[in-house]
N, C-alpha and C positions, 0 to 999 in steps of 0.2 A: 805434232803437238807444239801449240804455244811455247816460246821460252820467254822469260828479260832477263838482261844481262846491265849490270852498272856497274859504272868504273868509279863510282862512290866508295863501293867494298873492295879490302884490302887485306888477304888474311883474314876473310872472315868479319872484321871491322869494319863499320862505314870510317870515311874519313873523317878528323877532327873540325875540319871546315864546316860539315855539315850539320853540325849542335852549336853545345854551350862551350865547346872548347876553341871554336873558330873565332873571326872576326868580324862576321856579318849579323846584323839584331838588329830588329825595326824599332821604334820610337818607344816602346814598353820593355823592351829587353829580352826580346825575345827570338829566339838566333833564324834567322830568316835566309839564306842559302840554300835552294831545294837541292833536290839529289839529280843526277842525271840519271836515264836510263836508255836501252833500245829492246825492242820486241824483233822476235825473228818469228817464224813459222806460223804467221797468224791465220787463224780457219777459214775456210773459203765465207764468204757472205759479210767481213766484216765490216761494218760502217764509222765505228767509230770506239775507241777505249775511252775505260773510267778506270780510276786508281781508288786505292786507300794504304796510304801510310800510315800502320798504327804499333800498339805497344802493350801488348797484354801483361807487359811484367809490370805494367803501371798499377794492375787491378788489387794485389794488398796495399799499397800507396794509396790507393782514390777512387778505389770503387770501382771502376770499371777501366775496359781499353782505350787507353788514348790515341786519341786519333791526332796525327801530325797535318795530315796535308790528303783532300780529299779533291778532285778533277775530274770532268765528264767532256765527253764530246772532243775530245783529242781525235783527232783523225789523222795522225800521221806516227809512224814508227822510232823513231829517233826524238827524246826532248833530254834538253841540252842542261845543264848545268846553271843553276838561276832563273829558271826559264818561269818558275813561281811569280818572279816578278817582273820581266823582262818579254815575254809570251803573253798576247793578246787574242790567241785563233782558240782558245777554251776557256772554258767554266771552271772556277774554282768555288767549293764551298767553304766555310768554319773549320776551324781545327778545334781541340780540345784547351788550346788555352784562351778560347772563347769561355767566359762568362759570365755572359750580360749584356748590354751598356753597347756602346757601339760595335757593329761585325767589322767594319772596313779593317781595323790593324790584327785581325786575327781571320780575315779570309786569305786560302792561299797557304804556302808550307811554314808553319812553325815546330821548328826543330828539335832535336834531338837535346834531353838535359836532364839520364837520370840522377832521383834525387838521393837513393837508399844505393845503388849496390848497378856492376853492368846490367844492361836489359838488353835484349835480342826485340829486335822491331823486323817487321813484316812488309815488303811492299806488293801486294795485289792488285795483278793487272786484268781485267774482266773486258774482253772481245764482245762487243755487240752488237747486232744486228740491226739498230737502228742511232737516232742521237737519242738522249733523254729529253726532254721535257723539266728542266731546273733553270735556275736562273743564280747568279754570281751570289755567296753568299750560305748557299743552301746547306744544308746538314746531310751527317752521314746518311741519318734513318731517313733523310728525303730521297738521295740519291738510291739508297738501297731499293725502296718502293718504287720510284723510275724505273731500274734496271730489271725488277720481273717481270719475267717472260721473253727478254731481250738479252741475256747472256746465253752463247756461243759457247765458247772455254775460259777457263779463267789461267792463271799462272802465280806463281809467289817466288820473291827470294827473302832469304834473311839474314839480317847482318848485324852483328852488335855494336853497342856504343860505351865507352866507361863513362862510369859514374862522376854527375858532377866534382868540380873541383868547388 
């Protein structure tokens, strides 16, 4: 059985690096630091992982789950820590602090900042038997529609973050 394993959580918490309480934010303010992870036990046939980082304790906040940071076509076990912006060998789609108006400063991982109270966020790793068919940019519900019929196993950890300061 699939596992991931990241050294982002800590007690349960991701670390402060990884939101609103670190040091890292792209040109809108928006805390940009991806998280690391590694995958062990992946199912035989596999070509390639997709992710979604997201946040369903966003959903009385805004309606629905926020998605932080979404990636397809990874093909390797180990991504590293910034690799959001640092990693050129995959796809990244929009996060949920997209918009509108331009995708470029909101493709890619935007982080962790809740606004009401702790949230517990999700990161989902899905094994697939082929690459997707997306291009840099793309949305959740694109990637989701790519990936049927080509997920394998999936995996989840979860780890929480406190509430903005």
């Amino acid at each position: 059985m699939m596992k991931i394993q990241s050294k982002a959580i800590e007690n349960g918490f991701f670390s402060d690096r990884f939101g609103s309480h670190g040091d890292d934010f792209n040109t809108l303010g928006v805390p940009s630091r991806s998280i690391p992870f590694e995958i062990t036990d992946p199912p035989d046939g596999t070509m390639s992982y997709a992710l979604i980082l997201d946040d369903s304790d966003a959903i009385p906040v805004c309606g629905h789950i926020w998605t932080h940071w979404t990636a397809a076509n990874i093909t390797r076990t180990v991504v590293g820590e910034n690799e959001s912006i640092t990693a050129g060998d995959f796809v990244q789609g929009v996060n949920s602090w997209y918009q509108g108006g331009s995708k470029v400063e909101f493709t890619g991982y935007g982080g962790m900042a809740p606004p009401d109270r702790t949230h517990v966020y999700d990161l989902h790793i899905y094994a697939l038997n082929d690459m997707l068919n997306v291009e840099q940019g793309f949305t959740v519900e694109e990637m989701r529609a790519a990936m049927k019929g080509h997920v394998i196993e999936s995996a989840r950890i979860s780890g929480a973050y406190r509430r903005y300061k």
